[in-house]
mmCIF file of the N, C-alpha and C atoms, coordinates in Angstrom:
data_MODEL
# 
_entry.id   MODEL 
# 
loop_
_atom_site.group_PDB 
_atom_site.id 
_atom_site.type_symbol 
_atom_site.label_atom_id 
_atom_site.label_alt_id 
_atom_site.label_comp_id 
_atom_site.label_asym_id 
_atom_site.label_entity_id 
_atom_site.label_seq_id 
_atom_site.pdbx_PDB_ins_code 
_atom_site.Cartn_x 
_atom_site.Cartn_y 
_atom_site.Cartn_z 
_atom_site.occupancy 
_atom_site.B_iso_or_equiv 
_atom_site.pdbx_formal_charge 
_atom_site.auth_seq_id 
_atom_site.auth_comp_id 
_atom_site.auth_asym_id 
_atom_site.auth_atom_id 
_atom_site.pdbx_PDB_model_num 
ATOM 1   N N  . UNK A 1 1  ? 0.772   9.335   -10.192 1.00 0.00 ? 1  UNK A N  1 
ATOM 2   C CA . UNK A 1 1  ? 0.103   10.284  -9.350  1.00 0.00 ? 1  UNK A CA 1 
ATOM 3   C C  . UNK A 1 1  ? 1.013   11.442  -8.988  1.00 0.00 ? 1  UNK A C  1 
ATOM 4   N N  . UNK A 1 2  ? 0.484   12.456  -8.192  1.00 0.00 ? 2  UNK A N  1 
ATOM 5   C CA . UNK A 1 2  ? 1.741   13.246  -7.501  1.00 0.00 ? 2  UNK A CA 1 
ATOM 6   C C  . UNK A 1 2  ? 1.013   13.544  -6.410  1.00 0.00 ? 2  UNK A C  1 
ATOM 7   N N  . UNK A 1 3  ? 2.095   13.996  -5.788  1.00 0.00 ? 3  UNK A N  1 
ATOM 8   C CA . UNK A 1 3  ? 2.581   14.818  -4.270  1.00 0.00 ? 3  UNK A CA 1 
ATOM 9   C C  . UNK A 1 3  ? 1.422   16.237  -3.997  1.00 0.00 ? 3  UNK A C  1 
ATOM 10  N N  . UNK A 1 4  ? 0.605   16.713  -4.149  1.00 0.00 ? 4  UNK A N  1 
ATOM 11  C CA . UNK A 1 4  ? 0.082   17.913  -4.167  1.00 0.00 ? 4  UNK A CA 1 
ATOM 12  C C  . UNK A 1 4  ? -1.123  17.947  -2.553  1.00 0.00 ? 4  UNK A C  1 
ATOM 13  N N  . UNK A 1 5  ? -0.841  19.622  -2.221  1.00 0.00 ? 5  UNK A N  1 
ATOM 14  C CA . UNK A 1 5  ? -2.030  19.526  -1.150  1.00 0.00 ? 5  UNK A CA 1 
ATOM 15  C C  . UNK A 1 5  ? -3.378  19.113  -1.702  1.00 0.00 ? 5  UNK A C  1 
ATOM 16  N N  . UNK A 1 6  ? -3.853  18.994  -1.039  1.00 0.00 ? 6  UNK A N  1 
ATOM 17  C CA . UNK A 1 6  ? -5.619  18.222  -1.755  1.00 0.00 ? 6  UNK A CA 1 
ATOM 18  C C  . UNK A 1 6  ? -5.323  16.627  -2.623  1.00 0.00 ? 6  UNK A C  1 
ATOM 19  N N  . UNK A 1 7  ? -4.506  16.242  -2.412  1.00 0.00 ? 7  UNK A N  1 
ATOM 20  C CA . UNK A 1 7  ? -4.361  14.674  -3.141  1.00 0.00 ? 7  UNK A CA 1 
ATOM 21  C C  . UNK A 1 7  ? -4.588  13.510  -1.825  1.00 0.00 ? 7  UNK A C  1 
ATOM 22  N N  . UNK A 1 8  ? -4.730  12.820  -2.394  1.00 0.00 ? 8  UNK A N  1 
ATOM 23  C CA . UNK A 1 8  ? -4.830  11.370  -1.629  1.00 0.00 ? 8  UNK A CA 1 
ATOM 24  C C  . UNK A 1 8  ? -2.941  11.192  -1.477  1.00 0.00 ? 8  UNK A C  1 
ATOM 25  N N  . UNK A 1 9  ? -2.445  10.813  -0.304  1.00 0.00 ? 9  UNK A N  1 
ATOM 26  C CA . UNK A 1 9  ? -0.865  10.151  -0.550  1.00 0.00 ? 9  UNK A CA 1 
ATOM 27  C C  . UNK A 1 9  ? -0.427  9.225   0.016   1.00 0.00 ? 9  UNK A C  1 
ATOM 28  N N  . UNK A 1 10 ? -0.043  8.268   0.014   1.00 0.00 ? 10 UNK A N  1 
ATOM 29  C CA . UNK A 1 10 ? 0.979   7.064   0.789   1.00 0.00 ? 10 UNK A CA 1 
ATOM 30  C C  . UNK A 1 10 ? 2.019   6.849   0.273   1.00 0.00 ? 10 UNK A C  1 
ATOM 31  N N  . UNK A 1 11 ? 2.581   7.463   1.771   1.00 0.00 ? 11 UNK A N  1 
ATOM 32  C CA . UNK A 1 11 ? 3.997   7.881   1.532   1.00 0.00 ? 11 UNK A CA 1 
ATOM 33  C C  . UNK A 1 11 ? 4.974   6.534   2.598   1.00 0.00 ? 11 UNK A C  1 
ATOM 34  N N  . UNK A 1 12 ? 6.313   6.311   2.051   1.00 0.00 ? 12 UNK A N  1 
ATOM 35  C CA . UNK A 1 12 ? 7.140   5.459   2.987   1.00 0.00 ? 12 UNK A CA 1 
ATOM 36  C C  . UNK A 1 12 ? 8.026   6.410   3.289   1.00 0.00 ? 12 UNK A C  1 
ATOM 37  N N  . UNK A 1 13 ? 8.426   6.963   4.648   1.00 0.00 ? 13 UNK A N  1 
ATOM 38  C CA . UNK A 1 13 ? 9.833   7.794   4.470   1.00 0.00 ? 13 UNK A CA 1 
ATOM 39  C C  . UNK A 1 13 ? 10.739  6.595   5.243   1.00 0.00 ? 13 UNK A C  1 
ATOM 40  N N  . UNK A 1 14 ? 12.151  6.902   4.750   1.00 0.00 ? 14 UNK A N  1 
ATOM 41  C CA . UNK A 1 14 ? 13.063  6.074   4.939   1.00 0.00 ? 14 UNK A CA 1 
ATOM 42  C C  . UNK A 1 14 ? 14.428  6.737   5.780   1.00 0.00 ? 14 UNK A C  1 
ATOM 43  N N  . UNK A 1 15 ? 15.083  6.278   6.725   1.00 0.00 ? 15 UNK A N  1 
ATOM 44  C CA . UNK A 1 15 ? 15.844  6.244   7.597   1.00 0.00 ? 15 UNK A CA 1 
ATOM 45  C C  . UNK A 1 15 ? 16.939  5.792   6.941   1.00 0.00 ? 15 UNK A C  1 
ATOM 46  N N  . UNK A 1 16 ? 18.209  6.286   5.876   1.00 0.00 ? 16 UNK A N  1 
ATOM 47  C CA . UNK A 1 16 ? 19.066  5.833   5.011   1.00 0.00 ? 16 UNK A CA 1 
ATOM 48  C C  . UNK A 1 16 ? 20.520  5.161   6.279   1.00 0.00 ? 16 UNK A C  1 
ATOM 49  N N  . UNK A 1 17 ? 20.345  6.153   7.221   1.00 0.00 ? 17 UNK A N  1 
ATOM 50  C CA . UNK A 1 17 ? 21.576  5.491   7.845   1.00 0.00 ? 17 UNK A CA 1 
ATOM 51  C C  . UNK A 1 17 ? 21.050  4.753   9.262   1.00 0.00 ? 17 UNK A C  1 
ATOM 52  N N  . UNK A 1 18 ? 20.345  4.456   9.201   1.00 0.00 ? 18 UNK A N  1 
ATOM 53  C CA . UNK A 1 18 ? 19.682  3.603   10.180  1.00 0.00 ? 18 UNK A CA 1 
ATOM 54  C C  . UNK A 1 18 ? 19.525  1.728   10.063  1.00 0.00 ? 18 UNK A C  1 
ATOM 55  N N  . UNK A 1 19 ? 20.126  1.107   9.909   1.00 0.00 ? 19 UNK A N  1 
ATOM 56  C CA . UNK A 1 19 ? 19.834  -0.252  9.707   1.00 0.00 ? 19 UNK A CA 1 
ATOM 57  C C  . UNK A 1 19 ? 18.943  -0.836  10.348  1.00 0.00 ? 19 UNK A C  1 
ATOM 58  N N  . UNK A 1 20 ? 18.128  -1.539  10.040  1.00 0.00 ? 20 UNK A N  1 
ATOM 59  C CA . UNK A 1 20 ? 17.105  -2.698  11.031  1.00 0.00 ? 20 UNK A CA 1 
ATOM 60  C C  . UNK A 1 20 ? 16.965  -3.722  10.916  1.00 0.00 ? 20 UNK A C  1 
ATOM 61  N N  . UNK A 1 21 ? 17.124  -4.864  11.792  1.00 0.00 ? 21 UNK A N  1 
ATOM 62  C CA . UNK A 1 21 ? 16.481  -6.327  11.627  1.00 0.00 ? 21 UNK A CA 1 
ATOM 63  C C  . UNK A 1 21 ? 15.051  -6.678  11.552  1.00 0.00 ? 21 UNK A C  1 
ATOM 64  N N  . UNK A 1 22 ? 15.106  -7.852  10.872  1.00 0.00 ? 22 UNK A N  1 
ATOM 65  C CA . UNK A 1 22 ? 13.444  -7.957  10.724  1.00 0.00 ? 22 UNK A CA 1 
ATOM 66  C C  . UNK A 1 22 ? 13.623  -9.265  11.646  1.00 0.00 ? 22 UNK A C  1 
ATOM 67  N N  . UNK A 1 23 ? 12.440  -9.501  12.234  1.00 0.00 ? 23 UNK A N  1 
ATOM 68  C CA . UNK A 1 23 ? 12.177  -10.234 12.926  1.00 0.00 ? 23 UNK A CA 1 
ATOM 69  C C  . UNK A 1 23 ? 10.864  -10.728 12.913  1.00 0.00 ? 23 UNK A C  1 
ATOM 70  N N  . UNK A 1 24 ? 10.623  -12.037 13.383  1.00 0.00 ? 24 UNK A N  1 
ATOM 71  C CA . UNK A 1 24 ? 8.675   -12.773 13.234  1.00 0.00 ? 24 UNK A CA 1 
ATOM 72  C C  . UNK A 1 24 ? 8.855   -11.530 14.239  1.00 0.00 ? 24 UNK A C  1 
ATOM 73  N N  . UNK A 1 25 ? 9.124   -11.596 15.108  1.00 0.00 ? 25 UNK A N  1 
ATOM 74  C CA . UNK A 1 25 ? 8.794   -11.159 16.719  1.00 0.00 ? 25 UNK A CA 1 
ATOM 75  C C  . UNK A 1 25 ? 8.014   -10.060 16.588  1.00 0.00 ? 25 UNK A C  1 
ATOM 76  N N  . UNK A 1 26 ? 8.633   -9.182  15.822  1.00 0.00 ? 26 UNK A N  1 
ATOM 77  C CA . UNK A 1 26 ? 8.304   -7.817  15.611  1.00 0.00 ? 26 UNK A CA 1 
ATOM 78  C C  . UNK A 1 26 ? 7.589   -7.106  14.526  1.00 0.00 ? 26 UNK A C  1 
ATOM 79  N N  . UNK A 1 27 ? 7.020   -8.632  13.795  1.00 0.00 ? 27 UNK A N  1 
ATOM 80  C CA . UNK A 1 27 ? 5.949   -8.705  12.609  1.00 0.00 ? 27 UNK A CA 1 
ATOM 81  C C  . UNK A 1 27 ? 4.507   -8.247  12.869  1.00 0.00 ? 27 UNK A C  1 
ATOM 82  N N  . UNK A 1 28 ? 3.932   -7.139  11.993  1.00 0.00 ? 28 UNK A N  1 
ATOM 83  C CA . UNK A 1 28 ? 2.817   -6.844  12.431  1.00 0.00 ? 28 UNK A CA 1 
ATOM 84  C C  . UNK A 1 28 ? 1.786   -7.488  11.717  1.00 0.00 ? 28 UNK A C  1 
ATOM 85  N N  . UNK A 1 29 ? 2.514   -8.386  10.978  1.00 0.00 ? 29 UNK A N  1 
ATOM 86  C CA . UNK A 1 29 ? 1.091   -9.048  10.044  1.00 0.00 ? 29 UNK A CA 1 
ATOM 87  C C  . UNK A 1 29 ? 0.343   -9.793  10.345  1.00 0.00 ? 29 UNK A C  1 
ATOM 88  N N  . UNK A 1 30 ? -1.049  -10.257 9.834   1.00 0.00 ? 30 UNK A N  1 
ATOM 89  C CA . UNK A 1 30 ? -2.055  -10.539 10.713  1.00 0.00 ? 30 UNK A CA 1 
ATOM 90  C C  . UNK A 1 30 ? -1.346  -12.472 10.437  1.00 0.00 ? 30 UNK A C  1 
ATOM 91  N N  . UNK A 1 31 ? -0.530  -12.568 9.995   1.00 0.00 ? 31 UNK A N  1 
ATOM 92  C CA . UNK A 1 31 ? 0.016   -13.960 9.684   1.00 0.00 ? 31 UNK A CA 1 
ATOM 93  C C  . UNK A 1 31 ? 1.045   -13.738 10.923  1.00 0.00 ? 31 UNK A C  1 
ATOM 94  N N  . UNK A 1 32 ? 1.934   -13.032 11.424  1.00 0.00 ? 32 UNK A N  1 
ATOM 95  C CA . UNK A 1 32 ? 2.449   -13.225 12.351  1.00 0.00 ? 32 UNK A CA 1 
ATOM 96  C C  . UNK A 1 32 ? 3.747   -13.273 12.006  1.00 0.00 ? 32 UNK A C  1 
ATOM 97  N N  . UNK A 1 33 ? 4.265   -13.176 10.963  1.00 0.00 ? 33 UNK A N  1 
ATOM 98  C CA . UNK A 1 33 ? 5.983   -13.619 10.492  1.00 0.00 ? 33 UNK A CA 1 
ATOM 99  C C  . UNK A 1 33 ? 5.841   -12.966 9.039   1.00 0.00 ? 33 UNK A C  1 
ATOM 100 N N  . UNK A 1 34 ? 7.756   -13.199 9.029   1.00 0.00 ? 34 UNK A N  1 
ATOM 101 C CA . UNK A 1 34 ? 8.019   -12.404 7.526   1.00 0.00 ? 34 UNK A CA 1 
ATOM 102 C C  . UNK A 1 34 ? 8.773   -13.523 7.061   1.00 0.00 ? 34 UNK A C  1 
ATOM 103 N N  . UNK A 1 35 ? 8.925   -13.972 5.865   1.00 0.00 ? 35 UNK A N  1 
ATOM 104 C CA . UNK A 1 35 ? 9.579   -13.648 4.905   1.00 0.00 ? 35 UNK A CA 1 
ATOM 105 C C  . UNK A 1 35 ? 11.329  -13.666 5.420   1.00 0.00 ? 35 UNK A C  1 
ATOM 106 N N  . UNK A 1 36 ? 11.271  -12.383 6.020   1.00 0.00 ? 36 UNK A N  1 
ATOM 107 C CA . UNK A 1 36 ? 12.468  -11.404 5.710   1.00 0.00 ? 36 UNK A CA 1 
ATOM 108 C C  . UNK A 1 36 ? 13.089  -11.681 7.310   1.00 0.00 ? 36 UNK A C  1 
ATOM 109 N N  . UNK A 1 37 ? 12.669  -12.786 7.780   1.00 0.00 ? 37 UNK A N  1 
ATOM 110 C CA . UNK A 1 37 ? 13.042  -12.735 9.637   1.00 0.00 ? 37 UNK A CA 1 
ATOM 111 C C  . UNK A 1 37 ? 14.622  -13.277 9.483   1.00 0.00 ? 37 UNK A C  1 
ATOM 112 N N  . UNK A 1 38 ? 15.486  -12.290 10.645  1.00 0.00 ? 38 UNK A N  1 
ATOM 113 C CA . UNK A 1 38 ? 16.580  -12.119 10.481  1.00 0.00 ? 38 UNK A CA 1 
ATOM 114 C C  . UNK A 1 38 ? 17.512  -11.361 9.733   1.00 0.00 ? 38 UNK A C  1 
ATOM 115 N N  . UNK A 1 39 ? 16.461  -11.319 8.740   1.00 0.00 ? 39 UNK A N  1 
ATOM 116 C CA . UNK A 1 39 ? 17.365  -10.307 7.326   1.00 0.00 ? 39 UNK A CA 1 
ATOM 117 C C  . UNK A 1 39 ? 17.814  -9.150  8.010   1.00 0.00 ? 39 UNK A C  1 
ATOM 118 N N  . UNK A 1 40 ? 19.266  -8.251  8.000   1.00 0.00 ? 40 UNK A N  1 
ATOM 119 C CA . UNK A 1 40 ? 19.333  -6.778  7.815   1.00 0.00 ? 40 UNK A CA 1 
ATOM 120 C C  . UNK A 1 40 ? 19.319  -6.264  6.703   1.00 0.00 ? 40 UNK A C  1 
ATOM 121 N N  . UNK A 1 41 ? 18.682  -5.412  7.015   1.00 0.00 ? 41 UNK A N  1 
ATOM 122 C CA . UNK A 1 41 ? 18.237  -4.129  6.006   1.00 0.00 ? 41 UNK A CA 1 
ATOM 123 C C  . UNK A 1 41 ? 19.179  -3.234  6.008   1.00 0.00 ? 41 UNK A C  1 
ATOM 124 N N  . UNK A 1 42 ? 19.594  -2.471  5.126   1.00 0.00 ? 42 UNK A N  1 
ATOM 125 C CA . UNK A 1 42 ? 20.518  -1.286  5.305   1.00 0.00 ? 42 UNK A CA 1 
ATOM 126 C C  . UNK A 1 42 ? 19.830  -0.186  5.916   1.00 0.00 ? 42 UNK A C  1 
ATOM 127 N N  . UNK A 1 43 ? 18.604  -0.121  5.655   1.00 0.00 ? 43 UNK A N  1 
ATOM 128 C CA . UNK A 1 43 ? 17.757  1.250   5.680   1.00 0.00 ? 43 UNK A CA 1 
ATOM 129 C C  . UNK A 1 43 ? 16.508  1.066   6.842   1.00 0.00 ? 43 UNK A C  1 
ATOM 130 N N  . UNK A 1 44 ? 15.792  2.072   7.497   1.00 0.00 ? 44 UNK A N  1 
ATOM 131 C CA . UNK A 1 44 ? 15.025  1.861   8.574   1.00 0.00 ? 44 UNK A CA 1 
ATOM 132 C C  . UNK A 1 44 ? 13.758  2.485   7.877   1.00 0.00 ? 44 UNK A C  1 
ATOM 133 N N  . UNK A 1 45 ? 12.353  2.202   7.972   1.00 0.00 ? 45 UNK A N  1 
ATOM 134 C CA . UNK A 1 45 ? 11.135  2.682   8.237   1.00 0.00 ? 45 UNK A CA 1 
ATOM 135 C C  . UNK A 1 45 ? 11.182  4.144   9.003   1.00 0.00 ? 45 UNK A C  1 
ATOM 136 N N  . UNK A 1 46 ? 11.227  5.334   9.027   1.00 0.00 ? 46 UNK A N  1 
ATOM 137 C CA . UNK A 1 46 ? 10.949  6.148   9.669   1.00 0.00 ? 46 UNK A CA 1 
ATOM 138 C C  . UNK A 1 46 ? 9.616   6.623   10.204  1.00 0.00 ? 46 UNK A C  1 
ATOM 139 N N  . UNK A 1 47 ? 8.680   6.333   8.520   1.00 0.00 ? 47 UNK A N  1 
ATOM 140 C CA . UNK A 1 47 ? 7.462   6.815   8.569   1.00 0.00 ? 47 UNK A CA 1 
ATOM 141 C C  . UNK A 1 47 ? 6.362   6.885   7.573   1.00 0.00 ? 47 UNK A C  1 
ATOM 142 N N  . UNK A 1 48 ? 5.208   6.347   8.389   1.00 0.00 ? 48 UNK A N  1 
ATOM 143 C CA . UNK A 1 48 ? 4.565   5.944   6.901   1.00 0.00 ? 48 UNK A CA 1 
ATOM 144 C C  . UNK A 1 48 ? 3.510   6.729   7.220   1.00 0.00 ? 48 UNK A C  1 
ATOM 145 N N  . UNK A 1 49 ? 2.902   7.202   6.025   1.00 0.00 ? 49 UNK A N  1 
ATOM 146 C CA . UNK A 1 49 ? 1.631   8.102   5.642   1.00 0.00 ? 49 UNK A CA 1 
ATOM 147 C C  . UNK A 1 49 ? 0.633   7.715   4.629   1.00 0.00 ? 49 UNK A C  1 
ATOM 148 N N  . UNK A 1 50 ? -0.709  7.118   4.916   1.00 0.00 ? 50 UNK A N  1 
ATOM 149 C CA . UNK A 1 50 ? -1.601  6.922   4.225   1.00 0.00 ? 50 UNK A CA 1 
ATOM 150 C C  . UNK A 1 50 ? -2.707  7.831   4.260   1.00 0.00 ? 50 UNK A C  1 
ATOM 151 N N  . UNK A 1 51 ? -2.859  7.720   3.068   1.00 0.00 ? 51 UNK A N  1 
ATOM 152 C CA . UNK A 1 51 ? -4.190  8.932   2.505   1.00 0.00 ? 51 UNK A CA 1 
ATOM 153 C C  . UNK A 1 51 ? -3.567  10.183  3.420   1.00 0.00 ? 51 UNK A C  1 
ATOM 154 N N  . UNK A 1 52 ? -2.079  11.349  3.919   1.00 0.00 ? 52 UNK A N  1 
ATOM 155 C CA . UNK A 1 52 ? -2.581  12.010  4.547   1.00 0.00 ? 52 UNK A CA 1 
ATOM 156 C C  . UNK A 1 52 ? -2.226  11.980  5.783   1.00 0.00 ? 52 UNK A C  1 
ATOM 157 N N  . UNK A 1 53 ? -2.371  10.898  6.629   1.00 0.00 ? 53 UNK A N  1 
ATOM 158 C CA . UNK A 1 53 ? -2.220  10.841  8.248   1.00 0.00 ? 53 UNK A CA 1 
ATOM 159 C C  . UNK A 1 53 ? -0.905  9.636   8.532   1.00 0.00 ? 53 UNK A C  1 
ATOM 160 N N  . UNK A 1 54 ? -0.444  10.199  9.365   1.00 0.00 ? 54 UNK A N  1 
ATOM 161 C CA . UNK A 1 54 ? 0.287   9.095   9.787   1.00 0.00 ? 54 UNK A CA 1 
ATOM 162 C C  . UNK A 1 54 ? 0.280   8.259   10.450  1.00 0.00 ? 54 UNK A C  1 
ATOM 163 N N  . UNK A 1 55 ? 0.386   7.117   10.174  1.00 0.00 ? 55 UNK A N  1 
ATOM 164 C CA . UNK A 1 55 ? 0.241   5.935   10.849  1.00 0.00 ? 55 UNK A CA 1 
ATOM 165 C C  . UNK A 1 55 ? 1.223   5.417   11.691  1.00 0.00 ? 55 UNK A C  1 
ATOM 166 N N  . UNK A 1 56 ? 2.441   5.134   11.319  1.00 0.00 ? 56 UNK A N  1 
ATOM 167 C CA . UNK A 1 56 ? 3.675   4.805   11.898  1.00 0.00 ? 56 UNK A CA 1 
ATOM 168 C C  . UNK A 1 56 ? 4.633   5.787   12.009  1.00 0.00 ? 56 UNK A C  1 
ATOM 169 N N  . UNK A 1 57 ? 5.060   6.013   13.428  1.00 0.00 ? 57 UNK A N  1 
ATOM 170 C CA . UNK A 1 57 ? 6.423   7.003   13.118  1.00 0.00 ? 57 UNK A CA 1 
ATOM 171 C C  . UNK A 1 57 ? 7.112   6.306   13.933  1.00 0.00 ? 57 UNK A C  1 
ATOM 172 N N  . UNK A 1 58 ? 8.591   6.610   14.060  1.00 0.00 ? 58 UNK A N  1 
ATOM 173 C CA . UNK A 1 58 ? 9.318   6.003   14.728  1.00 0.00 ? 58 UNK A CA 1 
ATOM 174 C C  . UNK A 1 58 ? 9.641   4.570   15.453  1.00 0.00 ? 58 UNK A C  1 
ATOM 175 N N  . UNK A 1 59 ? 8.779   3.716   14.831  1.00 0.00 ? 59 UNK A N  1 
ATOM 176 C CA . UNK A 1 59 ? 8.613   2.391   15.402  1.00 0.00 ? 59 UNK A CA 1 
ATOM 177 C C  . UNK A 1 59 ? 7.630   2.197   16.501  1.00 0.00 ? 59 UNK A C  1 
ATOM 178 N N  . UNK A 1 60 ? 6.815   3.020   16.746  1.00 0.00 ? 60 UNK A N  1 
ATOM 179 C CA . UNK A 1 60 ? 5.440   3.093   16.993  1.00 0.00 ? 60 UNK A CA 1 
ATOM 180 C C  . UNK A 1 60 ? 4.104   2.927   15.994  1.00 0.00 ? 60 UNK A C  1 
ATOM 181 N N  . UNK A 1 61 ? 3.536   2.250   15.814  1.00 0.00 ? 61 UNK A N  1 
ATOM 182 C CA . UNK A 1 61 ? 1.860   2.371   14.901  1.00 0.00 ? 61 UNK A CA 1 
ATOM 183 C C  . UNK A 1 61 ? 1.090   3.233   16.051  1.00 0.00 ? 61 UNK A C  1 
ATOM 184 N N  . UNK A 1 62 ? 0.684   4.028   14.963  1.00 0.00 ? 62 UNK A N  1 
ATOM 185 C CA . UNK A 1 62 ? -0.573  4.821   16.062  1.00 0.00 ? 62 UNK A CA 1 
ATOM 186 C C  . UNK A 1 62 ? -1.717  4.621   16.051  1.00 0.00 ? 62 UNK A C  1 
ATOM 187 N N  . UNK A 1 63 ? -2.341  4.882   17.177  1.00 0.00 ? 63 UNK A N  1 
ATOM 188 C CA . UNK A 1 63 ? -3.653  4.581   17.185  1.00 0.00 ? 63 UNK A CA 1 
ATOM 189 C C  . UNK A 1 63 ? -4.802  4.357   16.597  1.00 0.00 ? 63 UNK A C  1 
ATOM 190 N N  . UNK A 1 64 ? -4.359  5.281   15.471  1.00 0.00 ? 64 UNK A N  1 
ATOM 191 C CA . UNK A 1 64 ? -5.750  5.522   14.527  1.00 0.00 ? 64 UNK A CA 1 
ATOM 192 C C  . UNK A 1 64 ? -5.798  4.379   13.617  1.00 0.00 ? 64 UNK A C  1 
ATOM 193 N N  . UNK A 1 65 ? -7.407  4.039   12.869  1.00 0.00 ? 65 UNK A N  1 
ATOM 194 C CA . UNK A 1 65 ? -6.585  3.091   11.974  1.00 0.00 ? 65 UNK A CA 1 
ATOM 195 C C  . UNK A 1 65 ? -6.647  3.648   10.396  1.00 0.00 ? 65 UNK A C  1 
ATOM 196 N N  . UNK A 1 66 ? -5.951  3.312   9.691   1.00 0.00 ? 66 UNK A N  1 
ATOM 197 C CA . UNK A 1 66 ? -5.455  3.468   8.238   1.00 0.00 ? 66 UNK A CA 1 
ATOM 198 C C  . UNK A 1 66 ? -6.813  4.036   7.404   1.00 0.00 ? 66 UNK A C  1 
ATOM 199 N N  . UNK A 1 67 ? -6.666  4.957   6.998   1.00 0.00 ? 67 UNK A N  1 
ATOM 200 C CA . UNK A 1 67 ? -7.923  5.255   6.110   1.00 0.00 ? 67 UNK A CA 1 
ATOM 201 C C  . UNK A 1 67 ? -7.645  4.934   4.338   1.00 0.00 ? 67 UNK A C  1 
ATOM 202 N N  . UNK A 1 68 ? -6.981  3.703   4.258   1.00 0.00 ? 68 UNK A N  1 
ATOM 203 C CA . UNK A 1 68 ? -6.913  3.412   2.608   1.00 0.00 ? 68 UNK A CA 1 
ATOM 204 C C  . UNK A 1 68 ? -8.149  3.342   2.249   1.00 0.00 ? 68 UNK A C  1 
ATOM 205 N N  . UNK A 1 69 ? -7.907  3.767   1.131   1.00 0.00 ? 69 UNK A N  1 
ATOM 206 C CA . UNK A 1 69 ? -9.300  3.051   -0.412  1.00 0.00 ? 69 UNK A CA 1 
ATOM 207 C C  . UNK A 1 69 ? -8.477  2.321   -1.440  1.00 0.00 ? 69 UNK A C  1 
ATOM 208 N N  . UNK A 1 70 ? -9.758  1.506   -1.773  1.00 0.00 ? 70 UNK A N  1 
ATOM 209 C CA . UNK A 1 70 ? -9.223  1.143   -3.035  1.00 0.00 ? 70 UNK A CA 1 
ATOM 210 C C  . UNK A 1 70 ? -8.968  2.339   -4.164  1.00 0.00 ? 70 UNK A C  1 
ATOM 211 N N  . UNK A 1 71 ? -8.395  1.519   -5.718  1.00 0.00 ? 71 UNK A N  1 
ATOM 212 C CA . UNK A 1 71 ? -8.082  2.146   -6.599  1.00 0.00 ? 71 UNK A CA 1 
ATOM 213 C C  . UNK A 1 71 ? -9.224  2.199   -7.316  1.00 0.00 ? 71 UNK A C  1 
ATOM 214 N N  . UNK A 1 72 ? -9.216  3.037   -8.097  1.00 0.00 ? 72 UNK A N  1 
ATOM 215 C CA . UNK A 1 72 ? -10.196 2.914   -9.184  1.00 0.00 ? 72 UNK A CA 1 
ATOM 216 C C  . UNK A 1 72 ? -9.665  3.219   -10.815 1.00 0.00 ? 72 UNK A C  1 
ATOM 217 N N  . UNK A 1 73 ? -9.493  2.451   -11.525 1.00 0.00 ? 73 UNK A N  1 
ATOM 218 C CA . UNK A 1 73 ? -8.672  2.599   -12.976 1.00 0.00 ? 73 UNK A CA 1 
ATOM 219 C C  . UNK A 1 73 ? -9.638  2.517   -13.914 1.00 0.00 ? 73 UNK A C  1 
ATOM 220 N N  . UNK A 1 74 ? -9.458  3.659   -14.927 1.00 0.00 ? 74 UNK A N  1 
ATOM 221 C CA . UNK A 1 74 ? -10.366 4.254   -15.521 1.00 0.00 ? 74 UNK A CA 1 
ATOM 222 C C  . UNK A 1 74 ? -9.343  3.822   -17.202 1.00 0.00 ? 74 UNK A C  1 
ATOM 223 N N  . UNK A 1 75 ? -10.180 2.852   -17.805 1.00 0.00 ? 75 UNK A N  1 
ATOM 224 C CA . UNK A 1 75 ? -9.293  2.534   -19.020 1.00 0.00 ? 75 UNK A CA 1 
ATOM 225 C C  . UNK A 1 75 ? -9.704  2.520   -20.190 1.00 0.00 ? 75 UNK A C  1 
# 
């Protein structure tokens, strides 16, 4: 895909000198835990963008909710 105004985008931006722990605690999944609890990360979440809007910045989720779609593959 690409980057262009008028596109659909989900984007991760990343925090390179920022480290973070993962934690259940601080798991937003509808399961409640990671995987990854305890792990450090070198790198932090800054900010995520689906379709367009942002959802997460700074270790806040915002209000709105996520406007994904599915894919559609044309083969």
């Amino acid at each position: 895909g690409y980057i262009r105004e008028g596109y659909w985008a989900d984007l991760v931006l990343l925090d390179l000198e920022q480290p973070s722990l993962a934690s259940n605690a601080s798991c937003l999944a509808k399961c409640g835990w990671t995987p990854y609890d305890a792990y450090n990360f070198r790198s932090r979440i800054a900010t995520t963008i689906v379709n367009g809007e942002i959802v997460w910045h700074e270790g806040k989720l915002l209000e709105r909710s996520p406007l994904g779609q599915a894919l559609d593959f044309k083969r």
